[in-house]
Phi, psi and omega in degrees: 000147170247109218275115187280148185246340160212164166201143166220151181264101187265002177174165184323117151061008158246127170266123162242149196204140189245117173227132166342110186210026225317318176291317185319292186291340151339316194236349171311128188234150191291127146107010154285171177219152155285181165222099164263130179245145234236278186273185180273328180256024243240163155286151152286074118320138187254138183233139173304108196305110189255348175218152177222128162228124203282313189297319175288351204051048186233176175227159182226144156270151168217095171256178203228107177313105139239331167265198195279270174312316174286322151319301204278357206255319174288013192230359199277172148212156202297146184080338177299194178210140195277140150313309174205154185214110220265016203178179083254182200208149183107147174253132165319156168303143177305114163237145152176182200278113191237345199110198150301104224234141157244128181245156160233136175250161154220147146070178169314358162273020154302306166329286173331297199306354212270320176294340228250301193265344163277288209280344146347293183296296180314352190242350173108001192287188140261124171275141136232190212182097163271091169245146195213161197210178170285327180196150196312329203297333188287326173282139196265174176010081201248292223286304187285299190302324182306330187284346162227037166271148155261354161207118188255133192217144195225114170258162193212132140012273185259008213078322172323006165177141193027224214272154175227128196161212163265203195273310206308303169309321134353299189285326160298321177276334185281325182265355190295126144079346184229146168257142176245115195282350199190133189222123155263146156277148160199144185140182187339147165306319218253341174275301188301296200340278205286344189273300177356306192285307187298311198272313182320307181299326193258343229358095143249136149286167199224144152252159181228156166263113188234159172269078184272204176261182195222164167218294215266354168105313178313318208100357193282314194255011154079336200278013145262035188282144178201133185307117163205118186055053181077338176238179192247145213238161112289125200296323183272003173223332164255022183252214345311334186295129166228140153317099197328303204302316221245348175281141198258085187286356165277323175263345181296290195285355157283325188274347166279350198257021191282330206220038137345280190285354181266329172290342168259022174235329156305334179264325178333300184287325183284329172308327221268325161281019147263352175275272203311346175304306219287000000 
């Protein structure tokens, strides 16, 4: 069992939680993932590392209540206990003196981008930093990024807070005028898609992370296969990480959309029995 030791709520239906994980944090490297099942009867979901701390022996996460499974993991409270927590999993991020590094985050893939980007920075790169939201409340851990960015640039939606519009316009004031040696994206399918498209046009390379759907984590059930340079990779043993440029995003996001009615007739339900509980 995995005991959560803090959880707080940092923006609308986003969670952050730090839980007890000792081996996990041990062997955790920025840009791996677990696999959490909340209960013994529980769904899997792979969730991103987004922090490790070897003296306490915990990792911390941060999702977004949307689902079924995600619902019931926010409803979870400090002292409860995760059923299992699976890894850490996944191949690390490229870290070494790349130059000049552009990360873009959106949404909880900001959590991801983040570990990602202290050690970028702890190795000697110069960081810039793009995180973009719908709105400022949405961008997350803006405080922790600033602290190893040399340039922090915040895009928003509606204008609240820095430029406004999405990360790609972000991506534009960060490459002017500069070579950029190396960039990751990581948030919404549909934010890598276009920041790709976007790094490709600038030719910079990009790596992005990506969350298809998953089950056992390993390489066993194939249901994180995903189209990248023409061949089909798994995500969860030659990822999360790809090359941006090389992914095939039409089929990755036709295959996000396969079990749509079913995972919304699954939260349906479990609401609806946290309704008749009350």
């Amino acid at each position: 069992m995995h005991t959560i030791l803090e959880k707080k709520l940092i923006a609308p239906n986003e969670y952050d939680m730090w839980v007890e994980a000792p081996k996990v944090a041990s062997h955790a490297k920025p840009g791996q993932f677990v696999v959490v099942r909340p209960t013994s009867k529980g769904e899997r979901i792979p969730l991103t590392i987004a922090d490790y701390d070897l003296k306490r022996g915990s990792i911390r996460f941060i999702f977004q209540a949307v689902g079924k499974t995600t619902h019931q993991m926010a409803r979870f409270e400090v002292g409860d206990s995760l059923s299992d927590v699976l890894g850490p999993l996944g191949r690390p991020s490229e870290i070494k003196k790349w130059g000049t590094v552009m990360l873009v985050g959106g949404g909880v893939g900001i959590a991801a981008l983040f570990p990602i980007l202290r050690e970028l920075k702890r190795v000697g790169n110069y960081t810039i930093t793009v995180l973009g939201g719908r709105s400022s409340e949405l961008v997350i851990m803006k405080d922790e990024c600033r602290r190893y960015s040399d340039e922090l640039i915040i895009t928003t939606d509606d204008g609240s807070e820095g430029i406004k519009g999405v990360v790609t316009e972000g991506m534009k004031v960060a490459s002017e005028g500069r070579k950029i040696n190396q960039a990751w994206a990581i948030g919404p399918t549909i934010m890598m898609k276009f920041a790709s498209l976007a790094a490709k046009e600038m030719g910079i390379p990009i790596w992005v992370s990506l969350n298809p759907i998953m089950v056992d984590g390993t390489g066993m059930c194939g249901g994180c296969r995903v189209e990248v340079g023409g061949e089909v990779r798994f995500a969860c043993v030659d990822g999360p990480e790809f090359d941006g440029w090389a992914v095939n995003w039409d089929v990755l996001m036709r295959r996000l959309q396969q079990y749509k009615d079913e995972e919304k007739l699954s939260l349906e339900q479990y609401m609806a029995e946290v309704e008749s509980a009350l």
